[in-house]
C-alpha positions, 0 to 999 in steps of 0.5 A, spaced: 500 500 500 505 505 500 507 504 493 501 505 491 500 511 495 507 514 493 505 513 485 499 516 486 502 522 489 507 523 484 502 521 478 495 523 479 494 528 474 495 522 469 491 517 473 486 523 472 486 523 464 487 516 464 481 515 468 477 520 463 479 517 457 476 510 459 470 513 462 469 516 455 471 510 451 467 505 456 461 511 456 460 510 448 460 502 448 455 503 454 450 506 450 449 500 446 448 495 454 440 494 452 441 491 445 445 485 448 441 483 454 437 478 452 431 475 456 430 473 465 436 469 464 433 463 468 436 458 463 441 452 465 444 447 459 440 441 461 436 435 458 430 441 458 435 445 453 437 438 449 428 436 448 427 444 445 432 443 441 430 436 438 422 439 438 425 445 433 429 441 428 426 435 427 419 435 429 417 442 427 416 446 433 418 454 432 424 456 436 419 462 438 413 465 437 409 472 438 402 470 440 396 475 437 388 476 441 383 478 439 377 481 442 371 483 439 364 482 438 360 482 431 361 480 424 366 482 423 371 478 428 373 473 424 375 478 418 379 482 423 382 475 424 384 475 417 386 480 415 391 480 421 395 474 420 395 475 412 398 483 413 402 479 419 405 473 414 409 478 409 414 479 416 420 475 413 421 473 420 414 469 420 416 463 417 408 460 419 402 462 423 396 457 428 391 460 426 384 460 430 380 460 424 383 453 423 383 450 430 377 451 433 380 450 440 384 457 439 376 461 439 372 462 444 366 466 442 369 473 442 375 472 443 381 468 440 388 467 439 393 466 434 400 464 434 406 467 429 412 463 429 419 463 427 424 457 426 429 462 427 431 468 432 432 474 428 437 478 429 433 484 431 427 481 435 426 489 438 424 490 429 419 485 428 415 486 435 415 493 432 412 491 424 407 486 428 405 491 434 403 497 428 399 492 424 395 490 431 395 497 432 390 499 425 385 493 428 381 494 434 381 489 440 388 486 438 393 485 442 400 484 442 403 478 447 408 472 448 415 470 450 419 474 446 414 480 447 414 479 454 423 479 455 422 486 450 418 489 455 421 486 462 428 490 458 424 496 456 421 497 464 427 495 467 431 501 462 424 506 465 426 503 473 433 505 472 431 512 470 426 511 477 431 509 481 436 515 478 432 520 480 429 518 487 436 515 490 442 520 487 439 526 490 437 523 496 444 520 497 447 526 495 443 531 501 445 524 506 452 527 503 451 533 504 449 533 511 455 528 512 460 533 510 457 539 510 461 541 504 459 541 496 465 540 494 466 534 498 459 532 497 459 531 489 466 527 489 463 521 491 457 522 486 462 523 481 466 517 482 460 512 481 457 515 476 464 514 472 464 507 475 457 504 473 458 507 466 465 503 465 462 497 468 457 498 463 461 499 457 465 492 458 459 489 459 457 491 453 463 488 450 463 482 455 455 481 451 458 479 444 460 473 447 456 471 453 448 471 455 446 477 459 439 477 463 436 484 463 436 485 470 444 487 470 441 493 468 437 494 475 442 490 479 450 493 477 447 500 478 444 498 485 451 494 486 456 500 483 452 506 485 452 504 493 458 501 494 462 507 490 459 512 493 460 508 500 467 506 499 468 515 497 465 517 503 469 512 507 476 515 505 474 522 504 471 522 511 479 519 513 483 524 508 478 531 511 481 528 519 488 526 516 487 533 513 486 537 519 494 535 521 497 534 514 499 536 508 494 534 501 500 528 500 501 525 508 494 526 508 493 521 502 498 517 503 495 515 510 489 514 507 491 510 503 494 506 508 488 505 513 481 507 509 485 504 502 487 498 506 479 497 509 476 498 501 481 492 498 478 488 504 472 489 504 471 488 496 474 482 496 469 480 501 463 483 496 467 480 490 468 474 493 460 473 495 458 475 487 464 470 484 461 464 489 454 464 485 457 463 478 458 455 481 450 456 480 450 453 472 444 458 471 444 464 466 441 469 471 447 467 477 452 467 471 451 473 469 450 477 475 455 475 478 460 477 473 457 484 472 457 484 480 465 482 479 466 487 474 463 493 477 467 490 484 473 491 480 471 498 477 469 500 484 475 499 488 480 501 483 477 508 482 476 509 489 484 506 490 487 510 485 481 516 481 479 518 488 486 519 491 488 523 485 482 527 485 483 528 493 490 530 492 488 535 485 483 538 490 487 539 496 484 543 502 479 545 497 474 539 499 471 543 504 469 549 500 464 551 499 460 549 506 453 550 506 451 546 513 455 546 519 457 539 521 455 537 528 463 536 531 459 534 537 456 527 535 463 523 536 462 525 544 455 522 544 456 516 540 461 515 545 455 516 550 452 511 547 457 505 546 458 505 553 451 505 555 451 499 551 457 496 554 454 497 561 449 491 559 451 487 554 447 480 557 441 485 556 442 488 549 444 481 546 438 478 549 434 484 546 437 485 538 437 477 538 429 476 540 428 482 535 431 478 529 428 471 531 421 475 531 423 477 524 426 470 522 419 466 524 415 469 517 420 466 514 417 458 514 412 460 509 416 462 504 413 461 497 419 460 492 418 461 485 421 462 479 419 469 476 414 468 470 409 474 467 408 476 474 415 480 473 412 485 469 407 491 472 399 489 471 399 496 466 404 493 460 398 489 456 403 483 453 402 482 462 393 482 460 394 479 454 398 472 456 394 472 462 387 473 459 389 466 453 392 463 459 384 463 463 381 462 457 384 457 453 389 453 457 388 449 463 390 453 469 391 446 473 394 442 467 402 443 464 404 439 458 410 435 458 414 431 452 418 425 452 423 423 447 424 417 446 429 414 440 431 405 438 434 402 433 430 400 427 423 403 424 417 405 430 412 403 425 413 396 425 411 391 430 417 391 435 417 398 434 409 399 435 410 394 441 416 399 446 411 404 443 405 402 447 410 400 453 412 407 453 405 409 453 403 405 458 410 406 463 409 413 462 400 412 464 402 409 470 403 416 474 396 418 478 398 425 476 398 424 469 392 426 465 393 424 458 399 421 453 397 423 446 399 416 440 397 414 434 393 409 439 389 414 441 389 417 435 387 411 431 383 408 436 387 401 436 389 399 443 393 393 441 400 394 438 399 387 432 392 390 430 395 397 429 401 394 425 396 390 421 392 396 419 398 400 418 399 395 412 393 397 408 394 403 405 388 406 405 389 406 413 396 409 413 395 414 409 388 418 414 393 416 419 399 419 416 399 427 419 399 424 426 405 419 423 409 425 422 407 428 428 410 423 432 415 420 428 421 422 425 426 417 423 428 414 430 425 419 433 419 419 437 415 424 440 410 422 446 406 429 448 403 428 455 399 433 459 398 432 466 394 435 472 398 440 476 402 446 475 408 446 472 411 450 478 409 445 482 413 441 487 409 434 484 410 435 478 417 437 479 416 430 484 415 427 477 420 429 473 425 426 478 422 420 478 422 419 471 429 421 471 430 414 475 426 410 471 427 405 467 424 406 461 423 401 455 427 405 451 433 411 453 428 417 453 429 424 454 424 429 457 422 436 456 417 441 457 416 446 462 415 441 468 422 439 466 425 446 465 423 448 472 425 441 476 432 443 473 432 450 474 430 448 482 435 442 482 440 447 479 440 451 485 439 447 491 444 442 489 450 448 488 448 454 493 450 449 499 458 450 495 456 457 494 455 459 501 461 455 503 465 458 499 462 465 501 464 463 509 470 460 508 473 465 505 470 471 508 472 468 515 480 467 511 480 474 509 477 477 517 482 472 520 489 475 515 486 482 516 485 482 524 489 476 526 483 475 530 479 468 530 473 469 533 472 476 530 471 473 523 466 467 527 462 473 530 461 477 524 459 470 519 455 469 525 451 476 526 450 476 518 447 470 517 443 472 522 440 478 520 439 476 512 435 471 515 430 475 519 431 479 512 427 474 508 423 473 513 420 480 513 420 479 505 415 474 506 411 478 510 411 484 505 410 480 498 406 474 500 402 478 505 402 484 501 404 489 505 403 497 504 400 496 497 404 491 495 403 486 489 402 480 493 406 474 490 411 469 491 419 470 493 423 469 486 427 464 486 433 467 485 432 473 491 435 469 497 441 467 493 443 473 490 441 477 496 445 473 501 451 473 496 450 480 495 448 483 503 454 478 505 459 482 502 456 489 502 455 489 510 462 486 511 464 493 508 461 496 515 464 491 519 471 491 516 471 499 517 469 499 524 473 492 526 479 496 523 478 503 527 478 498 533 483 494 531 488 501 530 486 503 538 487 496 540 494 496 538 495 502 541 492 501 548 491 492 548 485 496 553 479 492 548 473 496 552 476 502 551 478 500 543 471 498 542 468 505 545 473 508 541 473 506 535 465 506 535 464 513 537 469 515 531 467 511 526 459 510 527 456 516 524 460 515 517 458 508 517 451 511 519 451 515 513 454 510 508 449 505 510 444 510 509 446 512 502 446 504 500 439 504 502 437 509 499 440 507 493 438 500 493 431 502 496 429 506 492 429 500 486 421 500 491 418 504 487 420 501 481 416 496 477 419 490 475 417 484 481 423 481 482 428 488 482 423 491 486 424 485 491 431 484 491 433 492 492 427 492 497 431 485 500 437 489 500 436 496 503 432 492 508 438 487 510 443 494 510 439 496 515 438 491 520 445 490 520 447 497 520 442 498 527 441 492 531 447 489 529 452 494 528 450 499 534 447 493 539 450 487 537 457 488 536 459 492 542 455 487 546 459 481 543 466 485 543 464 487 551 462 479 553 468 477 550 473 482 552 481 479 550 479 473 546 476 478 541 484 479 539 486 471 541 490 468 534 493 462 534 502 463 534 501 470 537 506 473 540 504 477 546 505 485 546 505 490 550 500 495 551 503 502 548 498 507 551 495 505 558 491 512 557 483 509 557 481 516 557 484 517 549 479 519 545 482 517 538 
């Protein structure tokens, strides 16, 4: 650290161009971020992936598909229909079109349902939403819906909640700022800094998209992470340069900085780095691609607050503190030292007191609803939402889902053998009490014995009626076996009968796709890996708290409290959304949230404990006196990590009043942990633990005792 605090010195005007010529660079690439950002990413490679694969290729599925309703009463229904699908079919990216006029169960009085499809995706998705939304446009009661629809407009929304969130928290973080410091200038820099951190992120995305899946929730999520912890991160070290300041030259005053602020920063975002790198063991686009933008913005956020904020610290000299507005209260050290030692005169007490307060949030937390985030994920107002949801109650079976298997042999499926490992197949998979139906060419010819149907499929005549649904089952030894059964995709038995068919032994080596089976592997996917992630988060955090204050207990303590809180966090998560709390939706937890909030609030929270455990850390050297370090390093440091914690609730918080559910519930989940962890346990909890543990805070493992070096408990630091 002191290399690094002498370079920049001797070459903080260069840093500073440097740092302006990668924000300007980045910041053009940064613009082109919404174009590579595709879909939820909720995707894993799978057998799910393997099926919709062979759907496309071999029996004709469409790789995509834009669904159209109408509703309208009248005559002229079905020529608004007509006229619909022929406009719609000059598209070149349609490559054909279902339409109601031609499937009967797809009309329902004054409403119907048509499918565009597509056997590729198009390289410009947005452009052919938009030539099929303006012919929907010239017709009345016509509706514009479906998958590609509905990730076009999750991307549209989020860009509209960024903007909504901008616009809330910057200008409250920047009065939290103002009240902080006192000073204008001091007040913006930090600002500064993690706008040009977030664009920089942004535009190495940007290039990172041509060559992986990015979800459309990085746009939400690497602001949220980039703007709260670069701003965290420069009010931490501005408010240590403005002390250092008030007895040093800009050069000493940096130097030292960089040697206690600097040295906290570097732990703290290895420990949020690490906590967003040990999600990328969870093989799902979604954990994959917002840990690698939390990584990015990470690394962006540390070194522009070790390197552009010094430089431009130094450039600024004394003039930090010019242009004062508010008087900073000079008293509040003194009354934050009132109130450690009013919390270390009854620890017992105080713990007993945080701890029942945590478990009362943690009880909630038993009826948690986990699911993975479908139509909900869009506000009510978006009509491609009311579209879905009104083909979805009209025309699909709200208790049903529909499963495929694959199976494949050696040999022709329409001879006798061939017909007989069918009927064994339909028969294996008829056997489950959740199954409802198995479409075959049994069903469809009306013969149950697989010799009487290979004996009719010897006269042509027969062969030849029942040669559509041949080709629609078989496709060389290839077969397709649709089975619907009574429940829900989303729900655990159905899931239940993915697993058990996994293990089964069928007649034949069958695959299984389906929307059944894409969730039970995205559910597996996460359950089977987030134990790794978390042991991957604990270990190493306790190693990095471990190395950075030669303590053993204090690391323990700290993974302790976290877990803790986060847990009573997702408690009052399910309070607020399954219940529907002030107002809001009520709907389940998304699936992802627990994960991707422990992953993130783990990292983010350690930043308060590092910078608190680093002030007492520096006075117990000093003193070896662990009550007297602890009231002190409290007192110095718990206003500007209030205000640090206030600043990344603000910012995450305000994602509240945004209106896509799951970034909604993630900033909401995060501002929530922050808070839990910056009142209770930072203020109650950790001056509690350090009182009742006295000296085995500090004990470590070989070593050497020292001697006390100041005995004055009375030092105010």
């Amino acid at each position: 650290m002191n290399s690094i605090a002498s370079a920049i010195v001797k070459a903080n005007k260069g840093l500073l161009f440097f740092w302006l010529a990668i924000v300007i660079v980045f910041g053009y690439f940064a613009l082109d971020l919404p174009s590579k950002l595709e879909g939820d990413g909720f995707r894993t490679a799978g057998e799910y992936e393997e099926v919709e694969e062979t759907l496309n290729e071999q029996f004709g599925f469409p790789k995509s598909s834009i669904l159209l309703l109408f509703e309208e009463e009248g005559s002229a229904f079905q020529e608004t229909i007509q006229g619909v699908l022929d406009e719609a079919q000059d598209i070149p990216a349609i490559s054909s079109v279902t339409s109601p006029l031609k499937d009967e169960t797809m009309m329902e009085e004054d409403t119907a349902y048509a499918s565009l499809n597509m056997d590729e995706d198009p390289e410009d998705m947005k452009k052919v939403i938009e030539d099929v939304r303006s012919i929907a446009d010239e017709y009345k009661g016509v509706s514009v819906t479906g998958a590609p629809v509905i990730s076009e407009d999750i991307n549209k929304a989020s860009q509209e909640d960024l903007k909504t969130a901008e616009l809330i928290g910057l200008p409250v973080a920047l009065l939290v700022l103002l009240l902080a410091f006192g000073s204008v200038v001091a007040s913006i820099v930090p600002v500064i800094v993690g706008g040009m951190t977030v664009v920089i992120a942004f535009g190495v995305l940007t290039v990172l998209g041509d060559s992986v899946n990015l979800s459309v929730f990085l746009l939400n999520v690497v602001p949220m992470i980039g703007l709260a912890l670069s701003i965290d991160f420069a009010l931490l070290f501005i408010n240590r340069y403005r002390e250092e300041l008030l007895d040093n030259e800009p050069a000493a005053a940096i130097r030292t900085t960089i040697l206690t602020a600097g040295r906290s920063i570097l732990f703290s975002a290895m420990c949020v780095f690490i906590g967003l790198g040990a999600m990328m063991v969870i093989q799902i686009d979604i954990f994959q691609t917002i840990a690698l933008g939390g990584m990015v913005v990470v690394l962006i956020a540390v070194l522009t607050a070790l390197t552009l904020l010094p430089s431009i610290l130094f450039l600024l000299g004394h003039h930090i503190n010019k242009w004062k507005v508010i008087r900073v209260d000079q008293s509040s050290v003194g009354r934050w030292r009132t109130f450690a030692r009013w919390v270390m005169k009854r620890p017992i007490l105080i713990t007993l007191v945080a701890l029942a307060i945590l478990i009362v949030g943690i009880v909630p937390l038993k009826n948690m609803n986990l699911s993975i985030p479908t139509i909900e994920s869009l506000p009510e107002s978006y009509e491609s939402r009311a579209a879905y949801e009104d083909i979805e109650d009209t025309f699909l079976s709200p208790d049903q889902s529909q499963v495929y298997i694959v199976a494949e042999r050696d040999g022709d499926w329409l001879s006798q053998e061939g017909l007989e490992d069918w009927k064994t197949l339909e028969e294996e998979a008829s056997g489950e009490d959740l199954v409802d139906s198995v479409a075959t060419l049994f069903k469809v010819s009306e013969i149950d014995s697989s010799e009487e149907l290979y004996q009719a499929l010897q006269q042509e005549q027969t062969k030849e009626q029942l040669q559509p649904a041949i080709d629609r089952f078989v496709k060389g030894d290839q077969l397709l076996l649709p089975v619907t059964i009574d429940a829900k995709a989303d729900a655990d038995k159905a899931q239940a009968l993915m697993r058990d068919w996994i293990d089964q032994d069928w007649a034949v080596d069958v695959s299984i796709g389906g929307q059944p089976k894409f969730n039970q592997e995205i559910y597996d996917e996460i359950y089977d890996k987030v134990g790794i992630s978390i042991a991957i988060i604990l270990i190493s955090t306790f190693t990095i708290l471990m190395l950075a204050f030669k303590s053993i207990l204090i690391p323990l303590k700290a993974i302790l409290m976290n877990i803790v809180g986060l847990t009573s966090t997702f408690g009052i998560l399910v309070l607020l959304f399954q219940n529907g709390l002030f107002g809001l939706e009520e709907t389940d937890i998304a699936l992802v949230l627990p994960v991707l909030v422990f992953s993130l609030v783990f990292g983010l929270s350690m930043d308060y404990e590092v910078f608190l455990i680093s002030r007492i850390h520096e006075f117990y050297q000093e003193t070896k006196d662990n009550h007297h370090s602890t009231v002190e390093g409290l007192a110095n440091t718990s206003k500007i990590i209030t205000s640090a914690a206030l600043i990344m609730i603000v910012i995450t918080g305000a994602f509240a009043f945004t209106n896509v559910m799951p970034v909604k519930q993630i900033g909401i989940g995060i501002a929530i942990a922050i808070f839990i962890d910056a009142t209770i346990i930072r203020l109650l909890l950790v001056p509690s633990l350090m009182k009742l543990l006295g000296d085995l805070n500090w004990w470590f493992p070989f070593q050497k005792k020292q001697r006390s070096k100041v005995k004055d408990n009375s030092h105010s630091g």
